[in-house]
N, C-alpha and C positions, 0 to 999 in steps of 0.2 A: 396588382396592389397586394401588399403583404399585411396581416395583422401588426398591431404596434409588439408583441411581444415577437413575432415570426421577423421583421424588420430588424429590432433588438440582437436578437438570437444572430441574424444575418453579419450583422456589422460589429456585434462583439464577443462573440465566441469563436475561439480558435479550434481547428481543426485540419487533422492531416491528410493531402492530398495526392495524389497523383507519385512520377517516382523519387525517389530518395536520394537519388545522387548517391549511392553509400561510396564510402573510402572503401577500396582495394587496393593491397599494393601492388597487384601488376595488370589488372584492368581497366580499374581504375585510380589511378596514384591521386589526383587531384582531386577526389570524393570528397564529402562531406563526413567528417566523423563525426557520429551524433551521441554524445552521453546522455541524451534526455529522454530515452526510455527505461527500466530497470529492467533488462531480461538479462538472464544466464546463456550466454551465447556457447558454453563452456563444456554445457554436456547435451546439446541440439543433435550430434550425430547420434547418440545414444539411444535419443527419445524417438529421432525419428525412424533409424532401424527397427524399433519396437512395433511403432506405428506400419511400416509398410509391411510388416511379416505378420500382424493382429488384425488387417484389413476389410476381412473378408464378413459380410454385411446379411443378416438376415432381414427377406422381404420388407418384414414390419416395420424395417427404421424409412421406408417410402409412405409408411401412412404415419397420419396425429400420433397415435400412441396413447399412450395412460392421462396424458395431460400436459400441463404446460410450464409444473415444476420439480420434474424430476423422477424418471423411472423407480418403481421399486426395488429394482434390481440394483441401478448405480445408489438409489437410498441406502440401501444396507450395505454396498461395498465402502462408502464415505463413512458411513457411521461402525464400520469394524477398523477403516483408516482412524479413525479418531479415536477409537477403545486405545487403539493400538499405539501410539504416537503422543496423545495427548494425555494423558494421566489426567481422563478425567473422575470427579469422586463419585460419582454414579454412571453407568452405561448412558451411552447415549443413544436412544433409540431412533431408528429410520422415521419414524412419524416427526421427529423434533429436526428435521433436515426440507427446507426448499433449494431448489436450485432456481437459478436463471442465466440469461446469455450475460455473464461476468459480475465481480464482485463491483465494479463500478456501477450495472445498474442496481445492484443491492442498496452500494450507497442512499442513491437517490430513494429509492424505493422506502427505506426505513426512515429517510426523513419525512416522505409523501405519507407514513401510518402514525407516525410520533408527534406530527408536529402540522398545525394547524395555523399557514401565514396571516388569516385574517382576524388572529386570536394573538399576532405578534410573537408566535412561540419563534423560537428558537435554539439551536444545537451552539454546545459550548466544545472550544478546543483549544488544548495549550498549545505554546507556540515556541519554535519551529515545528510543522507539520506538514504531511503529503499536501502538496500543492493541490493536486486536482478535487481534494476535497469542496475545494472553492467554488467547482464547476458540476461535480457529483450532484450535494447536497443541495444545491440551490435553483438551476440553470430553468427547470420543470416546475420546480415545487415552491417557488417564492416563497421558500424561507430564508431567513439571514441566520449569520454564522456568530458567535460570539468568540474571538481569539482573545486570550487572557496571557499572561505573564506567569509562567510556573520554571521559571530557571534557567531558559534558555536552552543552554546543553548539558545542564544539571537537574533534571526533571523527572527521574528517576528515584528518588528517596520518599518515603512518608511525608516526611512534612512539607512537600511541595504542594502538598493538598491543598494549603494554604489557601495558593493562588488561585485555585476553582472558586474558593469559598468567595477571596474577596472579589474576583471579576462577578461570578452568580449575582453576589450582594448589588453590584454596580451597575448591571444591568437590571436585575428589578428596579433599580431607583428609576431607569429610565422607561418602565414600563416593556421592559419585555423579558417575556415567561422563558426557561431552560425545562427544556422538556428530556434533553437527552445531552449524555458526553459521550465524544468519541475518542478513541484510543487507538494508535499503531504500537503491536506488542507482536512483534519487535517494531519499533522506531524507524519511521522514515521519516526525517534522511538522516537520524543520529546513529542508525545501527546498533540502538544500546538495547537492553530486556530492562520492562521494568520487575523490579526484587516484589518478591510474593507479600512483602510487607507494602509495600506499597501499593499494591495492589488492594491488599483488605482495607487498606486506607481510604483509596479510591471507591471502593464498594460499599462501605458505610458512611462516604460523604453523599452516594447517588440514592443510599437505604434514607439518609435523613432527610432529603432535600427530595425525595416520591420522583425520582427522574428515572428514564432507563441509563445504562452501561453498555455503549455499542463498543466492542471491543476486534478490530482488524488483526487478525492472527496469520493473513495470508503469507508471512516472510515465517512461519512458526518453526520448519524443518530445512530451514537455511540459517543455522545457526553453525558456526564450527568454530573447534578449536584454535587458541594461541600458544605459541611457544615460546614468547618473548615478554609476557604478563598472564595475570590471572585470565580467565573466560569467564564470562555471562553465560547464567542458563535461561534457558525459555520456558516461564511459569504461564498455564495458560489461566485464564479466572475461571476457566470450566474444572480448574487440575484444586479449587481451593472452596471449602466447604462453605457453603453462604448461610447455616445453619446460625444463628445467631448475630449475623451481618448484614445479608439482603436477601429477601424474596428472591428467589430464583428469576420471577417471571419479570423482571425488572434486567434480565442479564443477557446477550445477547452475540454472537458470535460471529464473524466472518471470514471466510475460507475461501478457495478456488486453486485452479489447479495452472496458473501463471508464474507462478515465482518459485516453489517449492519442487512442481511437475516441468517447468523452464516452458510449459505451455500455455504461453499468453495468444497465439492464436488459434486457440481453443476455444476461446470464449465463453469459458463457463465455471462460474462461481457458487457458493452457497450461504445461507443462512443456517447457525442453528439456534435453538431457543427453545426453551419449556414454555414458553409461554403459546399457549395456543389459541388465543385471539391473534395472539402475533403475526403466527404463522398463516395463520385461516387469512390474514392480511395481506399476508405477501404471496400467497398461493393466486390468491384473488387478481392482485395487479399485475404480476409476472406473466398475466395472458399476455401483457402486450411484450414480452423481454423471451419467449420460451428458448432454451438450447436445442440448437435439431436435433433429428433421434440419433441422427449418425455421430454428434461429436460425444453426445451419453455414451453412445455405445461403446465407443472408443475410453472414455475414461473409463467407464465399467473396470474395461478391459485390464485397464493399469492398474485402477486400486484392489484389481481381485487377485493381481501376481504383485503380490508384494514381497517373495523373494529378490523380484524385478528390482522392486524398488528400494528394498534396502540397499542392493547391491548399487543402482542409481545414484539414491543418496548417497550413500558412503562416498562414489567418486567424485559429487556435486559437492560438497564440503572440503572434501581435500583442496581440489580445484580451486574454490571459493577463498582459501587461506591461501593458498599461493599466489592468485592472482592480487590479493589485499597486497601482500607483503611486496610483490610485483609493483606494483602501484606507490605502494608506499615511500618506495626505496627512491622509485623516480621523482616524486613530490618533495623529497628530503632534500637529494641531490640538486635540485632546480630552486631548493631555498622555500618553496610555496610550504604554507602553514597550514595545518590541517586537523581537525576533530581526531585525537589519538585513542578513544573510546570507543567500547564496543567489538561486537565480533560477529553483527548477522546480518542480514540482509545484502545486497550488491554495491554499496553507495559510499563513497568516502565524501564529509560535510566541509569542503575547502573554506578557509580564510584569509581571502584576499583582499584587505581590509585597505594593505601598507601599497595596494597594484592600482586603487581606487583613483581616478583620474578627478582628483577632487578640487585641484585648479582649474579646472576647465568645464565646473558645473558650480561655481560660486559655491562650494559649500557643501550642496546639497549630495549629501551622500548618496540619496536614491536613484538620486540622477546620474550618478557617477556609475552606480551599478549596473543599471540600464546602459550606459552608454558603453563600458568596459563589457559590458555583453555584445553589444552592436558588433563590437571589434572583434572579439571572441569569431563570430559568426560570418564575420569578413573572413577571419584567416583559415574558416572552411571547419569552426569547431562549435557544436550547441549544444549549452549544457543549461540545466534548471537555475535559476537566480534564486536566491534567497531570500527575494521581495514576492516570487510566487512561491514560496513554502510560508509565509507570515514570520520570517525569522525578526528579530525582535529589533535589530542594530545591522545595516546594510553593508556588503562583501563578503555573503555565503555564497556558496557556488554546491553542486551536489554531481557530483561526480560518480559516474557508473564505471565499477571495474573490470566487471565480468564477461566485457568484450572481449573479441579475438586480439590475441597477446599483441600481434603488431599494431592494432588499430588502437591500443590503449597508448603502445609508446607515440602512433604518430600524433594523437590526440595533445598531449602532454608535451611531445615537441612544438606544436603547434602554439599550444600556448604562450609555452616559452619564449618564443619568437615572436610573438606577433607584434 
């Protein structure tokens, strides 16, 4: 017999098992092409040549070690990665840094120290946003999620702020407290930065309203250029002075080395923050999340050759623009509609609004979404729905491009056809 929440947990929470079926085209031709994880499949040879030539392991990573959130060593190489990269307006010191095994359990984690369910608090977030938030923030820590209206895929300006203010206001009326906002900067699944103005906008709506600012920066050094329009830069809120804005300690940051390092089975992400009850918070719970000593060791390794990694990045970027425009070109050609904004992250935001099988769900668009996915997944292709990002009006699709070049075209034929 399983508890009511272990029961719960059992029969609705999704989770990935066993193998993959992946698309190959010559081992496997009839695979499954899967666009619903965001990895850089692009520069994987790279990273792992790095890995089997850095390999070589001293005793200590077979015992505990320092503790259970983050060697001093990989401390201070994350926090010279971030002097270094993130223009931030004071150093950031190794003391203002936890790790754990991913920035997913951070998620949770920060809602478990901010937000108190039997007090009704709750985390606000504009919408379209990373899906899995929905499962992060919530799945452990019974709090609920407040999704608000800030533009859709124009939520990037100052005066989007707006919409925090008036959803805030709307849920107080209903009795529940906003203890925290959260942010993807850079955007998933819009790919956009939001402008340093909007940003100070956002930080003196969380300075007036005594909230923290969790700000997701893991897409931070996957930004590249366009040659076909202007480019977005990536402003971090650590890169802008809160001196007459917000208390520092109210500011909060998230990193790891999945999106930027293309090492998402790595499993190891970070916090940083001045606030040091914060951190003393997350030190605390993170016993139960610790990264082994071998995969620290291993990032140590990366963020302390950062020669490596310029030269890394630079390829990861070029790559990144190419595979876009890759992408692009075939979504144009096949007529599909798509989010033309933006320049980071791996994810083009489809609109397949006019594809929507809306005869054959009386109407109901949601329903059409889901079902126009069902089909998707028949003809061996699965990508995230727009109904699990909170997008605001149904036939978003989120498309990963940074797959291997054939599997993106067969992905995209796929659809075509189906």
């Amino acid at each position: 017999m399983l508890s009511t929440r272990g029961a719960s947990w059992a029969a609705n929470v999704g989770f990935s098992h066993g193998d993959q079926n992946a698309f190959d085209p010559l081992s496997n031709p009839n695979g499954i092409v899967s666009f619903g994880n965001a990895e850089n499949w692009l520069v994987q040879d790279d990273l792992i040549d790095f890995i089997n030539t850095h390999n070589q392991f001293d005793s200590l990573c077979c015992m505990y070690g320092e503790g259970y959130s983050g060697t001093v060593r990989l401390r201070r190489a994350m926090a010279r990665h971030l002097n270094a990269h993130f223009n931030p307006v004071r150093k950031i010191d190794p003391e203002e840094i936890a790790f754990a095994a991913g920035v997913t359990e951070l998620n949770e984690v920060c809602a478990l120290i901010t937000c108190d369910p039997d007090e009704n608090d709750s985390i606000i977030l504009g919408k379209p946003i990373y899906g899995a938030f929905s499962k992060d923030l919530t799945v452990r820590t019974g709090v609920s999620l407040e999704y608000v209206e800030v533009g859709d895929t124009d939520q990037f300006s100052p005066d989007r702020v707006a919409g925090y203010e008036i959803g805030l206001e709307a849920a107080k009326a209903r009795g529940v407290n906003i203890r925290a906002l959260m942010l993807c900067n850079p955007h998933n699944p819009l790919g956009q930065c939001y402008s340093r103005e909007a940003l100070v906008e956002l930080m003196r709506f969380c300075a007036s309203r005594g909230i923290h600012l969790i700000s997701d920066e893991i897409y931070a050094l996957s930004v590249y250029e366009r040659d076909d329009r202007p480019s977005e830069k990536f402003t971090s809120v650590m890169a802008i002075d809160p001196t007459g804005i917000i208390d520092p300690a109210q500011v909060h940051v998230l990193y790891g080395m999945s999106k930027d390092f293309g090492a998402g089975g790595m499993r190891l992400g970070c916090v940083v923050s001045q606030n040091t009850e914060f951190i003393k918070a997350i030190r605390a719970v993170c016993r139960f999340s610790s990264p082994s000593q071998f995969t620290m060791e291993l990032a140590t390794k990366i963020l302390e050759d950062q020669n490596f990694f310029s030269k890394f990045n630079e390829k990861s970027l070029r790559l990144l623009s190419q595979a876009r425009l890759m992408a692009e070109g075939l979504l144009s050609q096949a007529g599909i509609n798509f989010h033309r904004k933006g320049n980071a992250g791996f994810f083009i935001w489809l609109d397949l609004v006019s594809h929507l099988p809306v005869k054959e769900t009386r109407d109901d668009g949601w329903a059409a979404e889901r079902l126009l996915s069902k089909r998707f997944s028949q003809a061996g292709v699965i990508m995230a729905t727009g109904e699990a990002y909170s997008a605001p009006s149904p036939g978003r699709f989120r498309l990963v491009f940074c797959l291997k070049e054939n599997t993106v075209k067969e992905g995209i034929r796929r659809k075509i056809e189906y």
